[in-house]
BALO-885677 format. One record per residue (C-alpha): residue in three letters; z, x, y. Coordinates in steps of 0.05 Angstrom, whole numbers, always signed. Layout:
BEGIN
REC   res        z        x        y
REC   ALA        Z        X        Y
...
***
This chain:
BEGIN
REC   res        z        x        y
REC   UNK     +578    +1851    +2477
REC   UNK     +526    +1813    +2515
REC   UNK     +548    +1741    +2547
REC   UNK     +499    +1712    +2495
REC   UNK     +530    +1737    +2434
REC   UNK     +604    +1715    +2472
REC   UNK     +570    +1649    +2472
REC   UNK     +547    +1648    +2404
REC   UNK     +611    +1667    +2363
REC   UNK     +654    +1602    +2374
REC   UNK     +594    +1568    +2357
REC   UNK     +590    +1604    +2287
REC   UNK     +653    +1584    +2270
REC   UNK     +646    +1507    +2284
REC   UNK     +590    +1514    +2244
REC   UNK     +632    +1555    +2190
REC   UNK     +687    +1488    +2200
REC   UNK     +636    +1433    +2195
REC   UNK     +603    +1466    +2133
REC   UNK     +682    +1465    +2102
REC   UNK     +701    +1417    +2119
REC   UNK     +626    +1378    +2093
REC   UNK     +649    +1413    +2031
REC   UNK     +713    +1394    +2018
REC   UNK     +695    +1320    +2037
REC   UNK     +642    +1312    +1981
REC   UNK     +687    +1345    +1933
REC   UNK     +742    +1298    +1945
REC   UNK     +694    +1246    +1943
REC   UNK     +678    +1270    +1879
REC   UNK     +745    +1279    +1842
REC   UNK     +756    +1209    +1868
REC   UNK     +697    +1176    +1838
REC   UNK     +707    +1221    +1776
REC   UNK     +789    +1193    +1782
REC   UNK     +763    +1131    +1793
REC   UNK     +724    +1133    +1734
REC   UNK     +776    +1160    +1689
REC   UNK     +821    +1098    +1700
REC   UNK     +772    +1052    +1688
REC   UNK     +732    +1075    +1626
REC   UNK     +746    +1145    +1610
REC   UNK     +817    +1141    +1597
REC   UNK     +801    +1082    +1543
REC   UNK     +758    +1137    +1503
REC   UNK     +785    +1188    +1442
REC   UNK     +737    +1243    +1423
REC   UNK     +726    +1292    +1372
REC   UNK     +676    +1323    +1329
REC   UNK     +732    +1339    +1274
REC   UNK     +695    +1286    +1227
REC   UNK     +655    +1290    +1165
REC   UNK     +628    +1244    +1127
REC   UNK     +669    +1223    +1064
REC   UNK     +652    +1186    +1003
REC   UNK     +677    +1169     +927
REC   UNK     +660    +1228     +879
REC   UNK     +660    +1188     +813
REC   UNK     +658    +1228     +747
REC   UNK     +624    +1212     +687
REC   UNK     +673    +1233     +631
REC   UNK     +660    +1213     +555
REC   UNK     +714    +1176     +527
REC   UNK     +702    +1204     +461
REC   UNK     +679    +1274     +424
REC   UNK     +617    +1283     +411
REC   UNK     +549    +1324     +409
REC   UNK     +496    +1316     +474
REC   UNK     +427    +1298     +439
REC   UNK     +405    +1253     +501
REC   UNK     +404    +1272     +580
REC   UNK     +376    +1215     +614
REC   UNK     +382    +1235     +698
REC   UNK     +391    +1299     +735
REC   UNK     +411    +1330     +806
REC   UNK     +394    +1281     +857
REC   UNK     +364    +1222     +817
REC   UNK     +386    +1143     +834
REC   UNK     +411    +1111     +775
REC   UNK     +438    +1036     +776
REC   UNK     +510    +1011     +743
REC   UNK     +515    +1005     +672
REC   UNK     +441    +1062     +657
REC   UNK     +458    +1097     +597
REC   UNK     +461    +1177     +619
REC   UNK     +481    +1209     +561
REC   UNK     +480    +1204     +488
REC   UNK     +510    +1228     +434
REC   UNK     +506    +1235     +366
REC   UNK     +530    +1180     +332
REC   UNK     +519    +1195     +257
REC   UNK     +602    +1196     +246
REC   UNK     +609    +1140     +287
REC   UNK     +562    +1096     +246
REC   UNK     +601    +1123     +179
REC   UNK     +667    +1110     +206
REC   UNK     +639    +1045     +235
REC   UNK     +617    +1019     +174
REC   UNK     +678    +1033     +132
REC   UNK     +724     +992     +168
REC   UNK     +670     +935     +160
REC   UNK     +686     +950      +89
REC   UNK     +758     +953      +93
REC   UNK     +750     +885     +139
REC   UNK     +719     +848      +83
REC   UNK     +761     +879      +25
REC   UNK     +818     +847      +73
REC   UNK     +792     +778      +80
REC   UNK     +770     +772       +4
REC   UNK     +841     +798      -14
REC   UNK     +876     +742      +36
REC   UNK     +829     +685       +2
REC   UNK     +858     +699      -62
REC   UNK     +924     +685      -26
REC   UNK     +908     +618       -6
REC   UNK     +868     +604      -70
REC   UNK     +936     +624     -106
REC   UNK     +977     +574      -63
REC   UNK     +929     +522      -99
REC   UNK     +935     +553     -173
REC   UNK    +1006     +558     -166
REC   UNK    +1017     +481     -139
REC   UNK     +976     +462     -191
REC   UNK    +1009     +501     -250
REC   UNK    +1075     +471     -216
REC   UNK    +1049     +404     -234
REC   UNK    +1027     +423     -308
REC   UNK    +1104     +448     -315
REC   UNK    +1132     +386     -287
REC   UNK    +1089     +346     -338
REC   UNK    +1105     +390     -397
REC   UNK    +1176     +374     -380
REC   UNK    +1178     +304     -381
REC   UNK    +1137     +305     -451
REC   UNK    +1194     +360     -473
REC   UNK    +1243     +306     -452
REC   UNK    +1220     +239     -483
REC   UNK    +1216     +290     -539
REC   UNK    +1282     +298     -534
REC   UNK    +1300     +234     -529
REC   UNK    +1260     +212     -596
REC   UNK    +1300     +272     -632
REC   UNK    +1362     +253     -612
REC   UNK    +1350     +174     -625
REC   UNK    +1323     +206     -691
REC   UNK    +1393     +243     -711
REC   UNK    +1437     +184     -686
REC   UNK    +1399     +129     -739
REC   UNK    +1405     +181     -792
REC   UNK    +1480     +193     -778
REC   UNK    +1494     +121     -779
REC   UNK    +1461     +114     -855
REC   UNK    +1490     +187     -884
REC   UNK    +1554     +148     -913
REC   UNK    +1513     +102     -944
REC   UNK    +1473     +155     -978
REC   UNK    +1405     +125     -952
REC   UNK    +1392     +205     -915
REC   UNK    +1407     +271     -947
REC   UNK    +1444     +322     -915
REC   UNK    +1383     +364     -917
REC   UNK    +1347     +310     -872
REC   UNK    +1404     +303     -828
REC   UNK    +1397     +379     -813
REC   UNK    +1318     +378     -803
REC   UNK    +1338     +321     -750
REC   UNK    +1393     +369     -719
REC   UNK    +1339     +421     -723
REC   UNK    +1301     +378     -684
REC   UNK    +1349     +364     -629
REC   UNK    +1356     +433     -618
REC   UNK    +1283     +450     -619
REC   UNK    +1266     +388     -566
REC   UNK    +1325     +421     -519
REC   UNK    +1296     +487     -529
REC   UNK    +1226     +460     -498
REC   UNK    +1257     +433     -447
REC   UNK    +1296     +491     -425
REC   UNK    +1228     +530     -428
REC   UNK    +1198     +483     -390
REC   UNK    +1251     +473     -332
REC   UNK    +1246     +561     -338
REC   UNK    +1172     +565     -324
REC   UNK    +1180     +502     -273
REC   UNK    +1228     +541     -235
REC   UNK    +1182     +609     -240
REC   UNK    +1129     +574     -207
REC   UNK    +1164     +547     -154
REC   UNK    +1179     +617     -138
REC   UNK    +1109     +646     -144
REC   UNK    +1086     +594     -107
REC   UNK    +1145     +598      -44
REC   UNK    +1128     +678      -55
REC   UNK    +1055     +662      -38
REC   UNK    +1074     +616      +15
REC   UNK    +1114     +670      +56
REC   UNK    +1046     +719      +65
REC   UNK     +997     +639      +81
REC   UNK    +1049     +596     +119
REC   UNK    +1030     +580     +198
REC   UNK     +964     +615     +190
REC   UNK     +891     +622     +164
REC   UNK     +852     +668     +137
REC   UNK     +818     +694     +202
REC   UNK     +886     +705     +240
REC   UNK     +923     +725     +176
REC   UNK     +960     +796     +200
REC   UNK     +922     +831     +146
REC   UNK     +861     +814     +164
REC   UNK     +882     +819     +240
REC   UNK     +899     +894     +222
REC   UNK     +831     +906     +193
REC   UNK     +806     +876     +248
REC   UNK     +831     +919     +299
REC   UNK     +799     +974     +266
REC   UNK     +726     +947     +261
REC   UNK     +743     +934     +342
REC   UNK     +767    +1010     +342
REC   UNK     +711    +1041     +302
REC   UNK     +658     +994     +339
REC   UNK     +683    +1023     +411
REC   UNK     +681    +1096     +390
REC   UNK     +608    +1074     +367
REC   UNK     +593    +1045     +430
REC   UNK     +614    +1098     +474
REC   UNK     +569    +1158     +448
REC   UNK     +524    +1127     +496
REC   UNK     +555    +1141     +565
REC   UNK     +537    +1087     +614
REC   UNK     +539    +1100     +697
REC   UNK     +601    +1070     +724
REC   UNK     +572    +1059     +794
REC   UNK     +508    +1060     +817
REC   UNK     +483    +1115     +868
REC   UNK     +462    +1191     +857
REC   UNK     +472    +1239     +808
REC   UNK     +511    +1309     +835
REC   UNK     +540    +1368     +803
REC   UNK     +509    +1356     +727
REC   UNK     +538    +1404     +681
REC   UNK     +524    +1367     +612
REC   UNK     +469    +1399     +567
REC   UNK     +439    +1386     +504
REC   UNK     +461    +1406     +435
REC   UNK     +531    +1409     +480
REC   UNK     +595    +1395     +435
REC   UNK     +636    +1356     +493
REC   UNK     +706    +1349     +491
REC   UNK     +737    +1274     +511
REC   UNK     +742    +1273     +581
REC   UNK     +703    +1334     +595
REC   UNK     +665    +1320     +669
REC   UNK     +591    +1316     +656
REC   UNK     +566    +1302     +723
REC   UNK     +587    +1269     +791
REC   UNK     +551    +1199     +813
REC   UNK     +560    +1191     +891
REC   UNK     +540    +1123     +911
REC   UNK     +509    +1143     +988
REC   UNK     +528    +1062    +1004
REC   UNK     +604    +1070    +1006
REC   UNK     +610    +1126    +1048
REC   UNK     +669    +1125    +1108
REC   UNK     +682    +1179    +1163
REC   UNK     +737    +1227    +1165
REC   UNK     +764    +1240    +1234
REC   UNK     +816    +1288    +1251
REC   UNK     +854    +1268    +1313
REC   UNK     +899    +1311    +1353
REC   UNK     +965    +1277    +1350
REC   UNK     +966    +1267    +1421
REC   UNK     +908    +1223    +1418
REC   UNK     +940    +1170    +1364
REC   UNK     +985    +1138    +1416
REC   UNK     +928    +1068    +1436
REC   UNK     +892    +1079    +1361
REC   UNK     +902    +1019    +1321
REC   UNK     +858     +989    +1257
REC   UNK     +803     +957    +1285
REC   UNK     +780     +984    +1343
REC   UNK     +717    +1005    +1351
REC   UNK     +678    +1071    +1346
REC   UNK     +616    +1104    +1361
REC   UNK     +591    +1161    +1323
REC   UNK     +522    +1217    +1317
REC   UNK     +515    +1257    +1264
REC   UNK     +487    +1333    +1271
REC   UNK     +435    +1314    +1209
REC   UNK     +409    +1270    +1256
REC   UNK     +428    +1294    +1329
REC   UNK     +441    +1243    +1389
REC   UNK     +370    +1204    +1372
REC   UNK     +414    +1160    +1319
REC   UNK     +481    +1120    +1345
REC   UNK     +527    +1089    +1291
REC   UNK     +570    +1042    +1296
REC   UNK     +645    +1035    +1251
REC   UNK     +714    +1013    +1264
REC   UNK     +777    +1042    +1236
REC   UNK     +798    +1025    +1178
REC   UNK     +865    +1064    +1173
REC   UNK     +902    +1129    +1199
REC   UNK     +932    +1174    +1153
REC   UNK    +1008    +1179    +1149
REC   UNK    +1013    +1257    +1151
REC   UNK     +987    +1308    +1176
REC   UNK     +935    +1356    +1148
REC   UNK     +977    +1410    +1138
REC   UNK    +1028    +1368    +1107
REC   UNK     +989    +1348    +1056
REC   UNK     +961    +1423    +1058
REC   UNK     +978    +1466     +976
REC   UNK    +1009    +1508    +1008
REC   UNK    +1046    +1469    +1074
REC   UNK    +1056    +1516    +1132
REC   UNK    +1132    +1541    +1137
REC   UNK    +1154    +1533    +1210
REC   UNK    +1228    +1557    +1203
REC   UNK    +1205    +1633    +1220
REC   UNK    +1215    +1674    +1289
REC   UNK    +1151    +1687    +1304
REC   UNK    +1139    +1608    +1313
REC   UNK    +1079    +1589    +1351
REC   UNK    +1066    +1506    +1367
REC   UNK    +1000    +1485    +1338
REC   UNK     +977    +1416    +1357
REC   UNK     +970    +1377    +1292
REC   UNK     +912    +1330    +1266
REC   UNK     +907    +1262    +1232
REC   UNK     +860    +1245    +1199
REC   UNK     +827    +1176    +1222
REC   UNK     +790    +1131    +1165
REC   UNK     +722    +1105    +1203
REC   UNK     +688    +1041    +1169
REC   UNK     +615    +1043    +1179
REC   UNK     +555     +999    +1189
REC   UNK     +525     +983    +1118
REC   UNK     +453     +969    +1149
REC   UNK     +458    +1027    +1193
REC   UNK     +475    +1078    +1126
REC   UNK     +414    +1052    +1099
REC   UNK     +366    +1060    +1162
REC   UNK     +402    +1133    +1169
REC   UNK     +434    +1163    +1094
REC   UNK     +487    +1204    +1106
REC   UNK     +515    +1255    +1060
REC   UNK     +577    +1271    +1029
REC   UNK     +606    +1327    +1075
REC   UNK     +562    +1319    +1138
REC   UNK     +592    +1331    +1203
REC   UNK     +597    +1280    +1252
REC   UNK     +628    +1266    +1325
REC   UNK     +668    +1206    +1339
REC   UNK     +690    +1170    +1399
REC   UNK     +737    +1108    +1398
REC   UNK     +744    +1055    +1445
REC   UNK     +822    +1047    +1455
REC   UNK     +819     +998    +1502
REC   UNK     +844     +937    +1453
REC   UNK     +914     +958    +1433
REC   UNK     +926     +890    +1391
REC   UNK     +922     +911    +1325
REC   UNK     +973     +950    +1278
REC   UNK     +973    +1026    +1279
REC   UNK     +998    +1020    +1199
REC   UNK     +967     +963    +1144
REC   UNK    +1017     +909    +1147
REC   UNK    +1002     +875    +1076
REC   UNK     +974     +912    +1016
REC   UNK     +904     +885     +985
REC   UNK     +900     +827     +946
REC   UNK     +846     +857     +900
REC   UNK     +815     +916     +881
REC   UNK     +788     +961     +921
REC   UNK     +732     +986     +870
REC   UNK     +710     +946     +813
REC   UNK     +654     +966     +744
REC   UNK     +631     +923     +697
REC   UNK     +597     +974     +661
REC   UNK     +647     +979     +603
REC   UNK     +654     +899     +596
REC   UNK     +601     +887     +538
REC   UNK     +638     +939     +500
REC   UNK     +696     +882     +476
REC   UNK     +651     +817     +466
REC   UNK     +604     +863     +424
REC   UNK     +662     +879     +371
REC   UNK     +689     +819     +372
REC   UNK     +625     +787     +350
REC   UNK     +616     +843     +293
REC   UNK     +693     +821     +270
REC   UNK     +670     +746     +273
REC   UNK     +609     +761     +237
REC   UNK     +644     +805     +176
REC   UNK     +699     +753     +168
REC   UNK     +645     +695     +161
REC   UNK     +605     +734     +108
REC   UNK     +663     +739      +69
REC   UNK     +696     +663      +77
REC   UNK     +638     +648      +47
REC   UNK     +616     +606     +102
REC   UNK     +555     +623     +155
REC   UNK     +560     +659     +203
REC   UNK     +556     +614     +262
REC   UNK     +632     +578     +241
REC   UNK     +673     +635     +248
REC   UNK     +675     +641     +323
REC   UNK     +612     +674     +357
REC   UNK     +535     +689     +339
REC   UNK     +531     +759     +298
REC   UNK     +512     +813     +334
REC   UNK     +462     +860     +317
REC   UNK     +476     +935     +331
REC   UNK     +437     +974     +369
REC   UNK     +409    +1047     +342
REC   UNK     +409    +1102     +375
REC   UNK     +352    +1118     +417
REC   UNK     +312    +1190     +397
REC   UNK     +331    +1241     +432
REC   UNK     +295    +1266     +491
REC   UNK     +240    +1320     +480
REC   UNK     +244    +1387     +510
REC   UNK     +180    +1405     +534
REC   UNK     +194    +1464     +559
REC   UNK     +242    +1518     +548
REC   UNK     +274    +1519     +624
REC   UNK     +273    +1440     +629
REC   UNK     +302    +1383     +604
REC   UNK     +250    +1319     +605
REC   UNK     +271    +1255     +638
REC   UNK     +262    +1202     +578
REC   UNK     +266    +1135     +578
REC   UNK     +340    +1105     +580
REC   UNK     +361    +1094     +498
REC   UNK     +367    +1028     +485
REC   UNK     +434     +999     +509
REC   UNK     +484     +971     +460
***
């Protein structure tokens, strides 16, 4: 070896040294500043992309039997609250319908005669009551009669045979008013009879006519419903109803997923639910839409089991082959309303969430339950006030009063509207939405 290369191998390796320890310097530079930055804002941070976008599935079920002649959305269309979707026939409905109109007004005319009775029988109480007295001063003059003719018989100035035409009479005045006490006292039966089915009502609340009454409201909803409104609005999924279909009650005809209402689904490893409380907020991208679009949500509840615990069939641990699996929660994530309609999601979607932890304040578990509903329709509310009005209206027309004193305006039914066309023998055609009741 040459003095030169002697020379030049401790220098190598103080190079080699420096370069180390260079080296090890930035990287503990760097797994300080990357420690450094754990405590301060990575540490407040729980990720996953276990979510998927969640939303109410509402089914549109008839609530009575009936043949399909109307299909009024399909796959994918928007319909609003309360659009008629499907129709049936409601030729039975109609017959059924107006027979308990019948029977109503049978039932009304029926409970007038009751009340027009109470009048005939007061009345034919106060003809016996008169007949009575006259059968009494009757009386009276026949037995004033007998006692001036018994006075004169021992003078000879009556006959016996008078004397027994004027006991005759007695007897016959006594008899009339017997009879006429009788039929007084029959009366006042009839009459307390009648007033048992009339007292502390009128005709309109009368329990007959209340009976008959329920019926028309009966018959009038099973009329109503053969057109099947949409509970929510938002878009149609799933439609299984065809035409010339003989549906069962409660059969599901099609879904309606209103897009507006969705919520996130994140599953949490249960290690991460120790800082998560209701409230905090949350920042998620969805793969439809890639890192481009940001939302924003807070949660809006945890789940109090497991998946697998609330799994059909729950995994059986007690075995000796038992391996630890770390569990998931699922997280409920509120979102933005103006952001879901920049940016629709879908039912299903997946989605990656990461929460801000750092605010620990709120409750892990709701503290309170809600103080109203948590989803409302009004599409089924016209349904009542609609056969009430057709009660009010039949009961008027037979009081024999019009139809504006007996509660409400009449209402005037709606008919069915034609059934759609089929132009072609793959498709059903979108018509226009029948006329609503």
């Amino acid at each position: 070896m040459s003095d030169t290369e002697t020379i030049n191998v401790p220098r190598r390796g103080r190079a080699r040294k420096r370069g180390l320890a260079i080296a090890f310097a930035v990287f503990a530079l760097a797994g300080a500043g990357y420690a450094a930055y754990w405590f301060v804002a990575l540490r407040h941070y729980e990720r996953t992309d276990d979510a998927y976008v969640a939303g109410n599935v509402v089914q549109l079920m008839p609530q009575v039997a009936g043949t399909v002649i109307g299909v009024n959305a399909d796959d994918t269309d928007y319909v609003q609250q309360g659009q008629p979707l499907v129709t049936l026939d409601r030729a039975d409905a109609q017959v059924a319908l107006a027979q308990a109109e019948a029977a109503l007004a049978q039932t009304v005319r029926e409970v007038r005669q009751l009340y027009t009775a109470n009048s005939t029988w007061a009345a034919n109480i106060s003809q016996r009551e008169a007949e009575i007295a006259r059968a009494r001063a009757e009386l009276v003059r026949a037995e004033d009669d007998l006692a001036r003719r018994a006075k004169l018989v021992d003078t000879g100035a009556v006959s016996g045979e008078e004397m027994n035409h004027a006991r005759a009479g007695v007897d016959n005045a006594r008899a009339a008013v017997a009879a006429a006490e009788a039929a007084l006292v029959s009366a006042r039966q009839q009459l307390a009879t009648n007033q048992s089915l009339t007292d502390g009502t009128t005709v309109e609340q009368h329990p007959t006519v209340e009976r008959a009454a329920a019926k028309v409201r009966e018959q009038y909803l099973a009329y109503a419903r053969t057109v099947l409104p949409a509970p929510v609005s938002g878009y149609v999924a799933k439609r299984t109803v065809q035409v010339g279909q003989r549906i069962a009650q409660g059969a599901p005809l099609m879904s309606i997923i209103p897009l507006d209402q969705v919520w996130v689904d994140a599953n949490f490893k249960e290690v991460q639910l120790a800082k998560m409380r209701i409230g905090q907020p949350v920042t998620l991208t969805a793969d439809a839409y890639g890192d481009t679009v940001t939302y924003h949500g807070t949660i809006a509840g945890l789940g109090v089991g497991t998946g697998s615990a609330f799994a059909l069939l729950p995994a059986q641990n007690a075995t000796g082959n038992w391996i630890k699996v770390v569990q998931r929660v699922p997280v409920r994530i509120a979102l933005d309303p103006k952001e879901l309609a920049s940016h629709p999601l879908r039912v299903g979607l997946s989605m990656a969430a990461t929460v801000d932890v750092a605010d620990t304040q709120g409750t892990a578990l709701s503290a309170a339950p809600r103080t109203s509903a948590a989803y409302t329709t009004t599409a089924f509310d016209r349904d009542s006030g609609e056969a009430e009005a057709l009660v009010q209206k039949t009961i008027a027309a037979n009081l024999g009063r019009p139809p504006g004193k007996a509660g409400s305006a009449a209402p005037v039914l709606a008919q069915p509207a034609a059934a759609p066309a089929v132009p072609a023998p793959h498709r059903i055609a979108k018509s226009a939405s029948p006329a609503p009741l």
